[in-house]
C-alpha positions in Angstrom: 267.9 169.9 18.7 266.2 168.6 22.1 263.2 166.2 21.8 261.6 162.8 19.6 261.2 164.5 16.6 264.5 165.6 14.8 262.2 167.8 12.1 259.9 170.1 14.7 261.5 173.5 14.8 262.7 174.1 18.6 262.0 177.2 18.9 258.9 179.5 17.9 260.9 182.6 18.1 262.6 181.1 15.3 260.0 182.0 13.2 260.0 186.0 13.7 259.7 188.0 10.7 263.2 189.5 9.1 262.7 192.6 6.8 263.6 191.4 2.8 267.2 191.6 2.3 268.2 189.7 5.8 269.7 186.6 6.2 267.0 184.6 7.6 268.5 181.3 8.3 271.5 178.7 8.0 271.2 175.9 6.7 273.9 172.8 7.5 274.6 169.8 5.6 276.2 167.4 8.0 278.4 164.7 7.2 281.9 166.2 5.2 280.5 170.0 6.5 279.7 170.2 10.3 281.6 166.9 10.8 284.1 164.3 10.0 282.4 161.6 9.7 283.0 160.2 5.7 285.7 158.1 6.7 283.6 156.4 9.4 280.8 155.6 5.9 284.1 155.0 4.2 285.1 152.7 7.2 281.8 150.9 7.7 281.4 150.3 3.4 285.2 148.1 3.6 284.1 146.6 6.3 280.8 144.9 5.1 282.6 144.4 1.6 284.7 142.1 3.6 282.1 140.9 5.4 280.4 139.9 2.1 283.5 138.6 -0.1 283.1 141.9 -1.9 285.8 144.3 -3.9 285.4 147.6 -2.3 287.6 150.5 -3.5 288.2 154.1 -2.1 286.9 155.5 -5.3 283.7 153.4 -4.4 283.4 155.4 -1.2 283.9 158.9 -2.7 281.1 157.9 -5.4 278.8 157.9 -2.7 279.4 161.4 -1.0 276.6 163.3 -0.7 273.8 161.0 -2.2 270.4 159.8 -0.6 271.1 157.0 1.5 268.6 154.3 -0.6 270.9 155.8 -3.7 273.6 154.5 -2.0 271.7 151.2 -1.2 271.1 150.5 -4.8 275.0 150.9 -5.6 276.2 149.0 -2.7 273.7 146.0 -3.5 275.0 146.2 -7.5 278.8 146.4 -6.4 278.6 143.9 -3.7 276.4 141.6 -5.5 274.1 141.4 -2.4 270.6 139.5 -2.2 268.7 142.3 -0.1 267.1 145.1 -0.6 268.8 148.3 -0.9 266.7 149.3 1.9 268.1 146.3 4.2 271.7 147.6 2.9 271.1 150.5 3.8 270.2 149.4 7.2 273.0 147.6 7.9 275.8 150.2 6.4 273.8 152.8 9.0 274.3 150.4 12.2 277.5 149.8 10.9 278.4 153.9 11.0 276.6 154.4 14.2 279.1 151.3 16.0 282.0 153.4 14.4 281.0 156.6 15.7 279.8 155.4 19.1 283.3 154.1 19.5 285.9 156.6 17.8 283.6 159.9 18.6 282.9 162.9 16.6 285.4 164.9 14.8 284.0 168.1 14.0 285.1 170.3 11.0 287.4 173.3 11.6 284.9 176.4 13.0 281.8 174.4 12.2 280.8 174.2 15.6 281.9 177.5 16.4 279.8 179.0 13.6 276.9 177.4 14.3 277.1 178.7 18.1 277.9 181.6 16.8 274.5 181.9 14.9 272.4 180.4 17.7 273.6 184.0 19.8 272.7 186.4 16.8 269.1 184.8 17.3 269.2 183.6 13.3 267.4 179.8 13.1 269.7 176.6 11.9 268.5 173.9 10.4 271.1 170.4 9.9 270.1 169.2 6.5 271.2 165.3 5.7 270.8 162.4 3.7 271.9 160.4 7.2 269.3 158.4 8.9 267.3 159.9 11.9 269.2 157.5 14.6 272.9 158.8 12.9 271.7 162.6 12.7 270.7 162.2 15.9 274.1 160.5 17.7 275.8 163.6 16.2 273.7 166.3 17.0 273.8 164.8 20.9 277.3 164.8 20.4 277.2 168.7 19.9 279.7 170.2 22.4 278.2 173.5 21.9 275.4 174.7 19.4 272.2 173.6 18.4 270.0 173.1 15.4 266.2 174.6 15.6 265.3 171.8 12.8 266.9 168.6 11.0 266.0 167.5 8.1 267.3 163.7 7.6 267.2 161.3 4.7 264.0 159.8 6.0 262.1 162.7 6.2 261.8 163.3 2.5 261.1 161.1 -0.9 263.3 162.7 -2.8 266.9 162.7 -1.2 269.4 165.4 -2.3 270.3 166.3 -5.3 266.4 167.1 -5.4 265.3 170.5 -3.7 263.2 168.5 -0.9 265.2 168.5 1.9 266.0 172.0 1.9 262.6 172.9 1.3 261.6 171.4 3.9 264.1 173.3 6.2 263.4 176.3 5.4 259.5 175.6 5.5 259.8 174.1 9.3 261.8 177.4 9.8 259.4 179.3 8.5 261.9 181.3 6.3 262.4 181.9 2.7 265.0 179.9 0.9 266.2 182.7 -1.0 267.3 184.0 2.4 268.9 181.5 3.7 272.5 180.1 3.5 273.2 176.4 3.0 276.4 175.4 3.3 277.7 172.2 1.5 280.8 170.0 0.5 279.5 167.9 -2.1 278.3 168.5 -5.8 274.6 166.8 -5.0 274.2 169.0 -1.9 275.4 172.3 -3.5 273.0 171.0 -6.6 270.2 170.4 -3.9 270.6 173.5 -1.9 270.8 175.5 -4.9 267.5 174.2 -6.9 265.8 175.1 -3.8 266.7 178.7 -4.0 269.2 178.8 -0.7 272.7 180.5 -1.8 274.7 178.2 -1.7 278.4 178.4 0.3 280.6 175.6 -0.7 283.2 174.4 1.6 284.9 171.4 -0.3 286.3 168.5 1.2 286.3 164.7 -0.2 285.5 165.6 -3.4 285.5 168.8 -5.9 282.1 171.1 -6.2 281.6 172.7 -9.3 281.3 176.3 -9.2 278.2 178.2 -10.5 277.2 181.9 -10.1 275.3 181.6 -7.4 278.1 179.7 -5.2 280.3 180.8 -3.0 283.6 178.8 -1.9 285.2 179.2 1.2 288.0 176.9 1.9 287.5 176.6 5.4 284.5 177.8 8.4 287.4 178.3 10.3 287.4 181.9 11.9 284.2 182.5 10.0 281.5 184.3 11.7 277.6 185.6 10.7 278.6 189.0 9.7 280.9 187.4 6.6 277.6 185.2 5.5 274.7 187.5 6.3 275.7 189.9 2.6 275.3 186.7 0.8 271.6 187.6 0.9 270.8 190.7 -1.2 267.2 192.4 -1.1 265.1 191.3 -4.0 265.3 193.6 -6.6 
């Protein structure tokens, strides 16, 4: 993704008609799916607990895979017993990340990367769907050694944060493809749960934490040597 604005699709050819039946796009969560980067929020959360005076434990950390950011706030304010906002927590927990990262780098997930190349040559759109702030979303997708995302969606982009349908929504809309043809891949329960009540099908690559399986999910225990031909007969033509 090239420019200011992380949401504007990148390409207009992105939006050519596919006949029903066609994968139209893929969708990416980001943090725990395209990249490492819990243990840098994981890093970043014992840090300001110590910073603060606070208990933080690991279990603390993998509560908080997956959820909207300001979620995240409001538990980090309660556990920490902190005077700001959860806004301001948030804030400071994102600068926090960002410092890690800067310094240590991305680690990407096995084939991630790969796939998502792989997807930019079969001309079919991507979109990076996260709860992450713009100014993280964006240090990682300028960290992209190869690949690129035709959209983002971050966690300041919509109201609702994942496990509500908004985020993917608004992928696919600034795609300009139907959800029900679409793949989103995910590693936690809210995303799956997010992707899903948006209509995407929904391919679950755990990680940190166990994902529930439902009928319309698909697990895969690694993008590793995956390419667009296994994803695109996820999408079936409507009946």
């Amino acid at each position: 993704m090239q420019g200011d604005d992380l949401r504007a699709p990148l390409i207009e050819g992105s939006r050519q008609a596919r006949p029903p039946g066609e994968l139209q796009a893929v969708l990416f969560d980001m943090d725990g799916t395209l990249c490492e980067t819990e243990p840098a929020w994981m890093s970043a959360e014992r840090d300001m607990a110590r910073a603060y005076g606070a208990t933080w434990t690991r279990e603390d950390g993998l509560a908080l895979v997956g959820n909207n950011l300001i979620d995240s706030g409001v538990y980090i304010k309660r556990r920490m017993n902190l005077e700001q906002s959860p806004e301001a927590v948030v804030e400071e927990l994102v600068d926090r990340v960002v410092a890690v990262i800067e310094e240590t780098g991305v680690e990407w997930r096995p084939g991630a990367v790969e796939l998502l190349a792989a997807f930019n040559a079969a001309g079919i759109p991507t979109a990076l769907v996260t709860m992450s702030y713009d100014r993280f979303a964006a240090a990682v997708v300028k960290a992209l050694p190869t690949g690129r995302f035709d959209a983002v969606v971050t966690g300041e982009s919509v109201e609702r944060g994942k496990p509500a349908p908004d985020a993917y929504t608004m992928a696919a809309d600034l795609l300009g493809v139907d959800p029900a043809a679409s793949v989103a891949i995910e590693d936690s329960p809210t995303g799956a749960a997010s992707a899903e009540s948006a209509g995407c099908v929904v391919v679950v690559v755990p990680n940190h934490v166990d994902v529930p399986m439902t009928p319309g999910r698909v697990a895969l225990a690694s993008l590793a040597g995956v390419s667009p031909d296994d994803l695109k007969p996820l999408v079936r033509a409507p009946m």
